[in-house]
Backbone as a chain_set.jsonl record, in Angstrom:
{"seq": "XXXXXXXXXXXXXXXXXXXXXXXXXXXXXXXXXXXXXXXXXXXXXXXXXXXXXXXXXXXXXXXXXXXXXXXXXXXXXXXXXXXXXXXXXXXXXXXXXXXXXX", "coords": {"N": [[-18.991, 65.928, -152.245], [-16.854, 65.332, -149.569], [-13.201, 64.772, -149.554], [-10.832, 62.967, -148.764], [-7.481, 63.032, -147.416], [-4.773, 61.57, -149.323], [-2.594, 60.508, -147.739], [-4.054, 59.807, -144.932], [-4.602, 57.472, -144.49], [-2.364, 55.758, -144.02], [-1.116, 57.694, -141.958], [-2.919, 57.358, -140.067], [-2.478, 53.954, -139.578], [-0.394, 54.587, -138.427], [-0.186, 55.876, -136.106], [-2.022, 53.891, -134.518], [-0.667, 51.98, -134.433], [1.14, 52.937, -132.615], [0.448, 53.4, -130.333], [-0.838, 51.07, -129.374], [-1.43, 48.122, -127.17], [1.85, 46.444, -125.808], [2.126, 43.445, -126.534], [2.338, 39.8, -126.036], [1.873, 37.671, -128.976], [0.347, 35.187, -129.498], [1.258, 31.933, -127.941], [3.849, 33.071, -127.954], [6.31, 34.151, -126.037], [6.595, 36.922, -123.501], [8.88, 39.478, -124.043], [11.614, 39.922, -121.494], [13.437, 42.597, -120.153], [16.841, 43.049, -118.476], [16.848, 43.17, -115.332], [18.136, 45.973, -113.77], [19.105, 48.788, -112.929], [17.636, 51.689, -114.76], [15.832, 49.892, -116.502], [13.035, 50.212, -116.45], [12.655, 52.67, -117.233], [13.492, 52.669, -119.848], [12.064, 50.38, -120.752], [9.662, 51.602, -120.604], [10.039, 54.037, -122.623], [10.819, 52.923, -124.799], [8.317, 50.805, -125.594], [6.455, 52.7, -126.224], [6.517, 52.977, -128.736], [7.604, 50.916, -130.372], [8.024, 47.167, -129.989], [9.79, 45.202, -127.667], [11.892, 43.778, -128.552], [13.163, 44.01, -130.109], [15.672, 44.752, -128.955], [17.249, 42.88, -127.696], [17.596, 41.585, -129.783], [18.853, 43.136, -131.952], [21.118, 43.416, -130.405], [23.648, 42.34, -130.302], [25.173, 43.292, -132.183], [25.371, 45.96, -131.925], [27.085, 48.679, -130.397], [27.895, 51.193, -127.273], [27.939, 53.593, -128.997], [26.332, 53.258, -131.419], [24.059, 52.669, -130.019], [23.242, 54.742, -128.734], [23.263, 56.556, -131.242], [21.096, 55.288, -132.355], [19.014, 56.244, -130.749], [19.057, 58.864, -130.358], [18.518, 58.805, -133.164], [15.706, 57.95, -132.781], [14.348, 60.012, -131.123], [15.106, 62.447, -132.254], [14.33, 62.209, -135.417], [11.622, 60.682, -135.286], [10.361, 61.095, -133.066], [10.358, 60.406, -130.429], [9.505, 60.927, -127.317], [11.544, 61.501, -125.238], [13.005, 62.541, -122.497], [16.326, 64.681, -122.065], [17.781, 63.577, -119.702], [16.798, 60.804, -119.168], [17.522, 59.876, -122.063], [20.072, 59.846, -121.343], [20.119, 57.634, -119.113], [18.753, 55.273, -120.318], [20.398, 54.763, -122.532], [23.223, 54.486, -120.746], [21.62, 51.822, -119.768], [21.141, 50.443, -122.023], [23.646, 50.076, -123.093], [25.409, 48.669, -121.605], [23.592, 46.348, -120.69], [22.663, 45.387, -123.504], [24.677, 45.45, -125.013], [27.633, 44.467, -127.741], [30.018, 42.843, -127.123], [33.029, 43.419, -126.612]], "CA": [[-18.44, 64.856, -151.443], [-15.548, 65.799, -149.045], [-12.316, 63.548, -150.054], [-9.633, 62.503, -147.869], [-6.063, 63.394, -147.876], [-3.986, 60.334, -149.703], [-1.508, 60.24, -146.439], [-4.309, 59.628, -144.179], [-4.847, 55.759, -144.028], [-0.934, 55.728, -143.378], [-0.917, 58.29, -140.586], [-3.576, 56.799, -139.113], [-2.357, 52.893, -139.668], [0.814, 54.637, -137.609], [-1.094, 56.658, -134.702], [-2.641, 52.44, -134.413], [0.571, 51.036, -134.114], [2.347, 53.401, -131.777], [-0.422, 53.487, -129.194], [-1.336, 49.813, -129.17], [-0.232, 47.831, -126.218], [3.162, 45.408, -126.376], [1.536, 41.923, -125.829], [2.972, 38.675, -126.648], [1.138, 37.068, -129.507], [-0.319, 33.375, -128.518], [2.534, 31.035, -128.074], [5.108, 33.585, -128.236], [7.358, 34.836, -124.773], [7.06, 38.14, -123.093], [10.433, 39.983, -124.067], [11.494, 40.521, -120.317], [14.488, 43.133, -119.793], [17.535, 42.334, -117.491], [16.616, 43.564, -113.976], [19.181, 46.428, -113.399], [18.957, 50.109, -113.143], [17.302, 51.872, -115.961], [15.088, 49.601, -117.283], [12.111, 50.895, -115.906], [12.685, 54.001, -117.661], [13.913, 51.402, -121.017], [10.808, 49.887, -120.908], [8.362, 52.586, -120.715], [10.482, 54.739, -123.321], [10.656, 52.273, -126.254], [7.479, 50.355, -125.797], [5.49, 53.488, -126.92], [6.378, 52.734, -130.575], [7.817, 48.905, -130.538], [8.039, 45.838, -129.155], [11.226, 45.283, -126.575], [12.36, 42.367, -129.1], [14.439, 44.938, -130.756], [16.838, 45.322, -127.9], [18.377, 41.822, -127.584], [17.647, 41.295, -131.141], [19.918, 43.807, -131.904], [22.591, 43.556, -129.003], [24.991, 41.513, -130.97], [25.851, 44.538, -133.131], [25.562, 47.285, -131.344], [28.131, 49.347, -129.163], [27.464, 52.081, -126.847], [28.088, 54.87, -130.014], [25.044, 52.445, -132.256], [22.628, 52.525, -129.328], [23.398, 56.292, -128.836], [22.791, 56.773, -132.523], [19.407, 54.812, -132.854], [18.214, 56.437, -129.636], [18.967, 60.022, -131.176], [17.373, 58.744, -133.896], [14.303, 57.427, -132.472], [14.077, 61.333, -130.89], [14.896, 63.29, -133.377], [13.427, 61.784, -136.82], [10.464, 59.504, -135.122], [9.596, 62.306, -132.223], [10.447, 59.874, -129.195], [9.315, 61.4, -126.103], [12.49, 61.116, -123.957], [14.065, 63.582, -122.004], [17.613, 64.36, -122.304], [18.219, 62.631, -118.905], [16.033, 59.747, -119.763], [17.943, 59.461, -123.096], [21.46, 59.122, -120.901], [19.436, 56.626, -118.364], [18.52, 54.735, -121.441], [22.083, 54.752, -122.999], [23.702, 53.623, -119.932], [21.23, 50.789, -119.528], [21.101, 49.7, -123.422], [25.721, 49.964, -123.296], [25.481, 47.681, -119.813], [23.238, 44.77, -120.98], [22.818, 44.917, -124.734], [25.587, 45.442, -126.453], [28.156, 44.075, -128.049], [31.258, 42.574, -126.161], [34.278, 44.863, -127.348]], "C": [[-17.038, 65.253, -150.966], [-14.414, 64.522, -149.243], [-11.246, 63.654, -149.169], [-8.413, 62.522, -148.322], [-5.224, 61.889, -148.085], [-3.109, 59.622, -148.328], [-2.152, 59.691, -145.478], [-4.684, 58.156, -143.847], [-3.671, 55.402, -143.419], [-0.665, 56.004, -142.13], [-1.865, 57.5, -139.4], [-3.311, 55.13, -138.447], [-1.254, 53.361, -138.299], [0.76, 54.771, -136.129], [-1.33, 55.378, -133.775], [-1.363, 52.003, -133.598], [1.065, 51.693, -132.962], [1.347, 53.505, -130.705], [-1.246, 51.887, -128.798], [-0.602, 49.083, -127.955], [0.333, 46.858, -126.557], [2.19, 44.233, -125.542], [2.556, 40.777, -126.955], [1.551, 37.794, -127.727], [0.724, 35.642, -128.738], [1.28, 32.572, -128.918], [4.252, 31.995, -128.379], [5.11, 33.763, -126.437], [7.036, 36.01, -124.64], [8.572, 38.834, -122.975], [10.829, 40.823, -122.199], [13.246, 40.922, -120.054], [15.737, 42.448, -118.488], [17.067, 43.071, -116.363], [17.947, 44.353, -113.671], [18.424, 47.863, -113.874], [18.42, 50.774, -114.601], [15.972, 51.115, -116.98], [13.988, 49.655, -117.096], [11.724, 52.211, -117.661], [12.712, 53.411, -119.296], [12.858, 51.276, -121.708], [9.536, 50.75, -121.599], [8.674, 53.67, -121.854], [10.369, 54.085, -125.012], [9.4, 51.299, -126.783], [6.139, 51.49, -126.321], [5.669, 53.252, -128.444], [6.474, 51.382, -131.228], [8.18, 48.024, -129.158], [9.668, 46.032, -128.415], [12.375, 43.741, -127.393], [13.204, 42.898, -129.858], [15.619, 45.176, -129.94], [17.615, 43.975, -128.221], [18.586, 41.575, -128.664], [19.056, 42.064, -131.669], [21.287, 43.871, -131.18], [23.809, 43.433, -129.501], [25.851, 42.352, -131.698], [25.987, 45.908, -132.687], [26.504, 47.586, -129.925], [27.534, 50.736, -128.377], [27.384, 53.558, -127.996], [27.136, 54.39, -130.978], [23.964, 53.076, -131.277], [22.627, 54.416, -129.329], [23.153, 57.556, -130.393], [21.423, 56.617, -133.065], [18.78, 55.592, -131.699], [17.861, 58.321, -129.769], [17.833, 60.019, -132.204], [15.774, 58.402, -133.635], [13.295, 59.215, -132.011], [14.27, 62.129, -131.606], [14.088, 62.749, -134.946], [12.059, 61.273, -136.534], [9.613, 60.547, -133.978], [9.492, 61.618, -130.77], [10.44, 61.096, -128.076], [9.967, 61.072, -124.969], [13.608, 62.418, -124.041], [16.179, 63.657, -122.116], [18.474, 63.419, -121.338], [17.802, 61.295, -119.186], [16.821, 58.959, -121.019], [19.348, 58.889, -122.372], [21.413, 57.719, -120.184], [19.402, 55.154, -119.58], [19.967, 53.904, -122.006], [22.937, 54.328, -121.992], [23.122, 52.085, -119.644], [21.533, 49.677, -120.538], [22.88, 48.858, -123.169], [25.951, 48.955, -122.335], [25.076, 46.233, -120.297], [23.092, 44.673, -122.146], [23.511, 45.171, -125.443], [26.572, 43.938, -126.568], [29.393, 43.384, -126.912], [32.366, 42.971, -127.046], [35.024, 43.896, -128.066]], "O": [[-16.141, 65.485, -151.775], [-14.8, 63.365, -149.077], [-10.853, 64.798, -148.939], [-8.132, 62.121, -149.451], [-5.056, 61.147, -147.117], [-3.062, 58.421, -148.06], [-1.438, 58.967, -144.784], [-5.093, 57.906, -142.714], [-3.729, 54.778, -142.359], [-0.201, 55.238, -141.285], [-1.579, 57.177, -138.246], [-3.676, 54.833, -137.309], [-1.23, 52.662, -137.286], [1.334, 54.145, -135.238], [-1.037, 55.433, -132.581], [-1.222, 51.769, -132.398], [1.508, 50.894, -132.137], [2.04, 53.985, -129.807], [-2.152, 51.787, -127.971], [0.58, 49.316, -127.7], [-0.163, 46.154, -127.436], [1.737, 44.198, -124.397], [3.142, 40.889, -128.032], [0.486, 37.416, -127.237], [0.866, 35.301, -127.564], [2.063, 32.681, -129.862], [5.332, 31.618, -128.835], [4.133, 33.552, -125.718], [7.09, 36.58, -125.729], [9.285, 38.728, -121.978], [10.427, 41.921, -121.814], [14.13, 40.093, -119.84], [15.454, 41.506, -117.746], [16.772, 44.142, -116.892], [18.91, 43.666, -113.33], [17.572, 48.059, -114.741], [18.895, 50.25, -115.608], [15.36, 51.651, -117.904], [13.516, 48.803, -117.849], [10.921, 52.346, -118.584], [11.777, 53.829, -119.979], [12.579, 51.742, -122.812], [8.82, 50.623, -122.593], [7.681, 54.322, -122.178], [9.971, 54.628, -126.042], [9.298, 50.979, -127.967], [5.049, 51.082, -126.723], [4.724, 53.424, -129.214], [5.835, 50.864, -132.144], [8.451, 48.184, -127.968], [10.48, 46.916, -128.692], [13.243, 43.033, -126.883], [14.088, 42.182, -130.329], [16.534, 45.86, -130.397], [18.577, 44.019, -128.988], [19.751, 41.272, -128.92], [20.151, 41.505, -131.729], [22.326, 44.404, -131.569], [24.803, 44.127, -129.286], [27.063, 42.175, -131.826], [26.709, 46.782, -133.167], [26.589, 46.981, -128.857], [26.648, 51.337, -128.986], [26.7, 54.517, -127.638], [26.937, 55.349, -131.723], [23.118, 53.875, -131.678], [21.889, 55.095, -130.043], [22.973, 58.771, -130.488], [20.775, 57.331, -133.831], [17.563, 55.474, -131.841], [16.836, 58.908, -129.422], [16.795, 60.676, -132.284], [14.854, 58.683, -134.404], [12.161, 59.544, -132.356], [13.278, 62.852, -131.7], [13.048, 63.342, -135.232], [11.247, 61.372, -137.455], [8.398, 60.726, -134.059], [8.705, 62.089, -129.95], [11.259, 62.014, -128.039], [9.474, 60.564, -123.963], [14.401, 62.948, -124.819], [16.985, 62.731, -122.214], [19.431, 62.725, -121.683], [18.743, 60.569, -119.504], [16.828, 57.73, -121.089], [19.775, 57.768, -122.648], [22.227, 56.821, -120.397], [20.124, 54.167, -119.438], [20.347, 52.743, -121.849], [23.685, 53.496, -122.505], [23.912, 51.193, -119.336], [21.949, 48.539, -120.318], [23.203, 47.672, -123.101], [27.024, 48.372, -122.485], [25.806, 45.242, -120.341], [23.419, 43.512, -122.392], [23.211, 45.198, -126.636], [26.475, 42.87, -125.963], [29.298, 43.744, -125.738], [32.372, 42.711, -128.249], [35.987, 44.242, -128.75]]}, "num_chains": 1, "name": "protein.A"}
């Protein structure tokens, strides 16, 4: 009987998650970005792994050197598929409408 590697219900639970599409549960809101440069690119960059409810959620605390930190991180540790321009695109959009107020 061939046996399955311990990791694989995990990897696979993950593969699930990060390829599923962003929908609004029943009675919840569509998280809808501010309309300004970038979020195009925003959108289509962070909805491959999560929901867009992390952006404003977050806003309150984060400064352009946070978002520039998690957005590293999302590409380097997590394997985000965003170009280095894409990542500045990104980072200008996030520093513009969700951050913090100085």
């Amino acid at each position: 009987m061939t046996r399955l590697h311990p990791a694989l219900p995990a990897v696979a639970m993950l593969v699930l998650a990060c390829s599923a599409p962003v929908v609004a549960a029943a009675g919840e809101e569509a998280i809808e970005l501010t309309d300004a440069p970038g979020r195009e690119i925003t959108v289509a960059s962070c909805t491959i792994c999560h929901s867009l409810d992390y952006l404003p959620m977050n806003a309150a605390v984060m400064n352009r050197a946070a978002w520039e930190k998690s957005i590293h991180k999302m590409v380097e540790r997590f394997g985000a598929p965003i170009s280095a321009e894409n990542l500045q695109v990104i980072l200008d959009y996030l520093s513009l409408h969700y951050a913090a107020a100085p």
